[in-house]
C-alpha positions, 0 to 999 in steps of 0.5 A: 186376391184381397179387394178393399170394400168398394163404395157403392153409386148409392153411398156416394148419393145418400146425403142427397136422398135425405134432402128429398125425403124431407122435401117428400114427407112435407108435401105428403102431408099437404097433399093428402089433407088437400086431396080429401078436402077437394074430393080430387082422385087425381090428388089422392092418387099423386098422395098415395105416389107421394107415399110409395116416396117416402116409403121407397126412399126410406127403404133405399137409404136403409139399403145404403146403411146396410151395403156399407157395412163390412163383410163378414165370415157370414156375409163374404160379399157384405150387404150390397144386394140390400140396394138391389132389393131396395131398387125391387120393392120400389118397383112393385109397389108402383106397379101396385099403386098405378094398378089401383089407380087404374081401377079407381079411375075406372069407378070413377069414370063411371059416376065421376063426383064432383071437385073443388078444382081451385084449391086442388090446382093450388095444392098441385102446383106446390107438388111440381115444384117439390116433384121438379126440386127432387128429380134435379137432386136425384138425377145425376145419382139415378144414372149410377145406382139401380137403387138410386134410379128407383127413388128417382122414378118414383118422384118422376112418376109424382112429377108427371101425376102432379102436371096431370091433376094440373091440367084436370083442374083447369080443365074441370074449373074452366069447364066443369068437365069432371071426366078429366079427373079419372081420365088423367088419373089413368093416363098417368097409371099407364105411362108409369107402368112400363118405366118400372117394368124396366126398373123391375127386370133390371133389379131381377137380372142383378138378382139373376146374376146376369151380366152387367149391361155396361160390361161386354163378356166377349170383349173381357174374354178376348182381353183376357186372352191377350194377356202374355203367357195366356192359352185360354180362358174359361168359366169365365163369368161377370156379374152385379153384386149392386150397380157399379159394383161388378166382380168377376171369376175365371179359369185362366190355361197358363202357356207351358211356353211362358216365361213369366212367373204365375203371379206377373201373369196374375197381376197383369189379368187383374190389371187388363180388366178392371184398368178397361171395364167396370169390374172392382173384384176378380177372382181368376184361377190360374191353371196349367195346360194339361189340367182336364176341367170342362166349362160350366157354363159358356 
């Protein structure tokens, strides 16, 4: 059957990714020259977060672009998967940058220098209110995009980095404890960790075309099957081609019994599945009862 072009969660959010981008790329600045004035690794740490940001969602908006463009004889599902590789390469790069700065706070740890916690606590707290403005624009798009649940990790991971390098400075000011810098440096690098872990496994199992966590198989399959006129159901599979665009195909045994033609009986398959579950693109092969043909996969 013929599918118009879906609009993919990101599309839809993509004017919202441009206002934190700017918001992003404004407070990098601050933040790296603060951070190298004050001699602060929380601060170069939340700088090189900030970084991965404007990297990440330059590289999800470029995604978007290119998923909205059309089909074509040599890309027959378009470029929806561009988000997904998006969405991927954000989550490597932050398991990257919370690695490095669990191996610069350790060498910090070991000869911990000092800081100017003053001026490193100013510089912080304009980054929560930045991190906290950008993590209410996104929010609401992170719970309908992969792509957009990278972006929005990676300024909820700058959210949390920037209340860490707050309470290092007061705890460095008041005190004159400069442990507090690589220790809630590393802190923060291991409570992002596993967060993009999820991110990343979720991203390679749309690569892997598993089947969509907000799909359940069994429940299409016996709506299929309930379908009048339907004998059985087979090579039935489901898959992402980005988040909240799903596509399915089918083999559908036809009753030799029914008494509707095969194309109401095809209207009414299209019409279960996508009316109960979140699938926009079916595929489904209508088959009589006599035909031989195994399933592929179960």
């Amino acid at each position: 059957m013929a599918h118009a072009h879906a609009v993919s969660a990101g599309s839809q959010n993509k004017k919202r990714l441009q206002l934190v981008l700017g918001l992003t790329f404004l407070y990098l600045l601050a933040e790296v020259i603060g951070g190298l004035l004050t001699n602060s690794l929380a601060l170069l740490a939340d700088a090189g977060h900030m970084l991965t940001d404007v990297g990440g969602i330059v590289f999800a908006l470029v995604a978007i672009n290119l998923a909205e463009r059309p089909a074509s004889p040599e890309r027959t599902y378009g470029y929806y998967r561009a988000e997904i590789l998006a969405a991927l390469a954000n989550a490597v790069v932050l398991i990257g940058i919370s690695l490095y700065i669990l191996y610069e706070a350790y060498e910090r740890f070991r000869n911990p220098p000092e800081v100017e916690s003053k001026a490193m606590l100013i510089v912080a707290a304009v980054g929560l209110v930045v991190n906290l403005a950008s993590m209410f624009i996104l929010r609401k798009g992170s719970e309908e995009s992969l792509n957009m649940k990278g972006a929005y990790f990676e300024v909820l991971s700058d959210m949390l980095t920037s209340i860490g390098v707050i309470v290092a400075g007061v705890i460095m000011w008041t005190t004159g404890w400069y442990y507090a810098d690589p220790i809630l440096s590393a802190g923060i690098g291991l409570f992002i960790l596993p967060r993009t872990w999820v991110l990343l496994k979720e991203a390679v199992g749309v690569l892997l075309e598993g089947t969509p966590a907000d799909v359940n198989i069994k429940e299409v399959r016996t709506c299929l099957e309930g379908v009048a006129g339907v004998e059985e159901v087979h090579d039935l599979h489901v898959w992402s081609l980005t988040t909240g665009v799903n596509a399915l195909s089918a083999h559908v045994v036809v009753s030799p019994d029914s008494s509707d033609a095969y194309n109401q009986i095809l209207t009414k398959l299209n019409k279960a599945v996508t009316s109960k579950f979140k699938i926009s693109h079916t595929t489904i092969q209508l088959e009589g009862s006599g035909l031989e043909e195994g399933e592929t996969h179960l």
